[in-house]
N, C-alpha and C positions, 0 to 999 in steps of 0.2 A: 531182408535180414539186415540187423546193423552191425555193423564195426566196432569192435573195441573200445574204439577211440570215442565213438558214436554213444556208446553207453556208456562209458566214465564221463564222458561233459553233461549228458543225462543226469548222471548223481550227483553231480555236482552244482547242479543246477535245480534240484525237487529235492524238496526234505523228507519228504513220504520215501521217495527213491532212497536217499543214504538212509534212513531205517531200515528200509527193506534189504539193502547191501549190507548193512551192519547186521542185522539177525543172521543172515545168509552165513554170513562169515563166519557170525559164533557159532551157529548148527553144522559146520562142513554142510551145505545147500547150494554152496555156488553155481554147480553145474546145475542144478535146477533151478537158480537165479538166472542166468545165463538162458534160459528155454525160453524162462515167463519173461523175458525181456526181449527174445524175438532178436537175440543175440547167437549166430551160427556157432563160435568160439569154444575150442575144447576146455577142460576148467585148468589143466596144463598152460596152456595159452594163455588163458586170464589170468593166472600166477604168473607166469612171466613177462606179460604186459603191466601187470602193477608191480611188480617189482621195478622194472625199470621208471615206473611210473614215481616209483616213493626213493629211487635215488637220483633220478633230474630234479624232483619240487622240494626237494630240500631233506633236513633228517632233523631229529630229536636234539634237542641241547645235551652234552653227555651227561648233566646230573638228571633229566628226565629220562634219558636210556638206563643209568644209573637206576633210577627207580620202577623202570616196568622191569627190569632183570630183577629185582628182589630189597634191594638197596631200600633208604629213604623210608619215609612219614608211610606211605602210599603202601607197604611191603603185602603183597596176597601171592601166595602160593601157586606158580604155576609149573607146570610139566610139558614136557616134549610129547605130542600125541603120537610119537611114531616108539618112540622106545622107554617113554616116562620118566627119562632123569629130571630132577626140578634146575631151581635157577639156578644153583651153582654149574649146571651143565651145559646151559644156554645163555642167548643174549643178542637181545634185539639189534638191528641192523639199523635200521631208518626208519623213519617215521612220517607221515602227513597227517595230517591235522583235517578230519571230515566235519565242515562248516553243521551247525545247527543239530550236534550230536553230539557233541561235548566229548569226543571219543578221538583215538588215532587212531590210523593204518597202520600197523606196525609189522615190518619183515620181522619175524626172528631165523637163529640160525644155533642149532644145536651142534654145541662142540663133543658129546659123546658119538654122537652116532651120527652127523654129516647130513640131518634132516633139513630141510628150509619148509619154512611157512610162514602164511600170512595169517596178522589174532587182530582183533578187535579190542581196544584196551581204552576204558571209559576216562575223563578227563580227573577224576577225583581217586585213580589209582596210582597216579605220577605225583 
């Protein structure tokens, strides 16, 4: 079984791989990400190992947090999956930049209702 650790340098290292993490991501799939990847990790765990992970490698410049919260050229409608307020509700935290996917990692964190997640936001929405 791998580690964590073992499968984010994995994705980051195969572009088949960050497609497959980034669908995963936009499907809620993780925890069946995590199975097909021979990764032991509850999807709890993997949310709080990337989290930590996208606040040590850096974050979003704030006019590009700016724009995945609703702001900006880039503006698409999103919503909190746990309780559906849109972006004046929420607002992304950090950010990583996933190589050869044109996409980030992005935490958000909803100020209605105290949700956290991690979204998949392509490079032509910022």
């Amino acid at each position: 079984m791998k580690t964590l650790e073992a499968l984010y340098q994995e994705i980051l290292a195969d572009t088949e791989l960050q497609l497959s993490f980034g669908s995963a991501m936009k499907e809620n799939r993780l925890e069946e990400f995590l199975k097909e990847n021979d990764c032991e990790a509850s999807k709890e765990e993997a949310e709080a190992f990337l989290k930590e992970k996208l606040e040590k490698h850096g974050e979003l410049a704030d006019e590009e947090l700016d724009n995945v919260a609703g702001g900006g050229c880039g503006h698409r409608q999103r919503m909190c999956p746990k309780c559906g307020s849109t972006n004046l509700s929420f607002e992304p935290v950090s950010g990583v930049y996933m190589p050869n996917q044109d996409s980030y990692l992005v935490y958000f964190h909803c100020h209605a209702c105290g949700h956290e997640w991690l979204g998949n936001v392509r490079d032509t929405e910022l």
